[in-house]
C-alpha positions in Angstrom: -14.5 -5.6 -24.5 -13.1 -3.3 -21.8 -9.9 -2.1 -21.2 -8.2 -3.3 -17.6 -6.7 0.0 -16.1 -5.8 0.7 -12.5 -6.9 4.1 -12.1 -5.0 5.9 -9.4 -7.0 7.4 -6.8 -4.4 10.2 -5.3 -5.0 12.4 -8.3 -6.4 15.8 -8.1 -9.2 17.4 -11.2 -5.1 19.6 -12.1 -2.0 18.5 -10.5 0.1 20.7 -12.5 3.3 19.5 -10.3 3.1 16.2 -11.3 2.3 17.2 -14.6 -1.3 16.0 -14.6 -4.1 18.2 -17.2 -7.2 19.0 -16.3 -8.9 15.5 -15.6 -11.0 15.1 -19.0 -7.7 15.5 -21.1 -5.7 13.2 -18.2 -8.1 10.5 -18.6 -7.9 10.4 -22.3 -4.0 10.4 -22.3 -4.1 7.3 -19.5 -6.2 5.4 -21.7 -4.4 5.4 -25.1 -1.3 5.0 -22.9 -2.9 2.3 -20.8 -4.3 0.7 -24.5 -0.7 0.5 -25.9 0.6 -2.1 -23.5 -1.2 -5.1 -22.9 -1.8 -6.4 -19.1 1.2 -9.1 -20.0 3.5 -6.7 -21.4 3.4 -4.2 -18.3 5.9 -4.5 -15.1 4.9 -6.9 -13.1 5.7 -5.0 -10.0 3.7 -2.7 -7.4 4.9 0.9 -8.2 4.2 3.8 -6.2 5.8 7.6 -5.7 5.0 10.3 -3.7 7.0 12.0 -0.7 7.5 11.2 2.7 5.0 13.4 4.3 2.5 9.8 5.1 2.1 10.3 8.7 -0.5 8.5 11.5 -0.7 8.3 15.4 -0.1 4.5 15.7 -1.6 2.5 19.2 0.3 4.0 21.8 0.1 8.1 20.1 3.4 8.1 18.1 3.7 9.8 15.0 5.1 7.0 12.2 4.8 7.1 8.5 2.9 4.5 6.5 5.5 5.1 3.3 8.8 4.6 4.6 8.2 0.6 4.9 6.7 0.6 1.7 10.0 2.2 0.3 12.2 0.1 2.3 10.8 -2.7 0.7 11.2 -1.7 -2.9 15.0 -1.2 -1.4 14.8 -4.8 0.0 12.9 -6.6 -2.7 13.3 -4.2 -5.5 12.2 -7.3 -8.0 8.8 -6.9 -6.3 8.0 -3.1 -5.4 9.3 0.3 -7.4 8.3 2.8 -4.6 10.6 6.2 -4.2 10.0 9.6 -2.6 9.6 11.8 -5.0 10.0 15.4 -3.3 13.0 16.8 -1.3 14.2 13.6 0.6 14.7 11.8 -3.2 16.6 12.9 -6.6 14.1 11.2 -8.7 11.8 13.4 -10.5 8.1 12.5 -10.4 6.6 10.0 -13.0 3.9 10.8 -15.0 0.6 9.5 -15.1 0.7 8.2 -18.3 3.7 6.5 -17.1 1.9 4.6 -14.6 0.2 2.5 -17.4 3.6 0.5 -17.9 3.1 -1.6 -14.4 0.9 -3.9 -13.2 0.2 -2.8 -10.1 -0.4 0.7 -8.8 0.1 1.0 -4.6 -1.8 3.7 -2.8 -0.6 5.0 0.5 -2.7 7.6 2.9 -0.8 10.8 3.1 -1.3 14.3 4.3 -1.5 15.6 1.1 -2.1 14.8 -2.4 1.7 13.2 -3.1 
């Protein structure tokens, strides 16, 4: 028997901002929270949040950010995605870990930092 969590890969060993322990006590928190709901009880929806700050040099050497589409989605088709910025550009505080173990589907989008 195995337990079927998505473990995000954008956290750091402390992330004290985002409220994230040291990663031996984080990981035991995510699993008991990821163990109380069931895979058919969770969102079904792609969630993601971090700020704004997801930049790349696209073909023709513009600066563009991979996030804003992905939030503009969730905007568009909110049934599907439940992306927001989470830092200055956005009033919504950040979600913790923990609480990451109610959706489905966790989205990961390249960033200049660890948001």
């Amino acid at each position: 028997s195995h337990a079927d969590l998505p473990w995000p890969c954008f956290s750091f060993w402390d992330w004290r901002e985002a409220g994230v322990l040291p990663w031996t006590q984080q990981a035991d928190l995510m699993a008991v929270s990821a163990a109380k709901v069931p895979w058919a009880s969770r969102v079904p929806q792609a969630f993601w949040r971090g700020s704004d700050n997801g930049k790349f040099i696209n073909g023709h050497d513009q600066v563009a950010g991979k996030r804003r589409p992905l939030v503009a989605l969730s905007h568009a088709q909110p049934w599907s995605v439940n992306a927001h910025f989470t830092r200055s550009t956005s009033p919504l505080g950040l979600v913790s870990l923990r609480d990451h173990c109610r959706y489905q589907y966790l989205v990961n989008v390249a960033g200049a930092t660890y948001s």
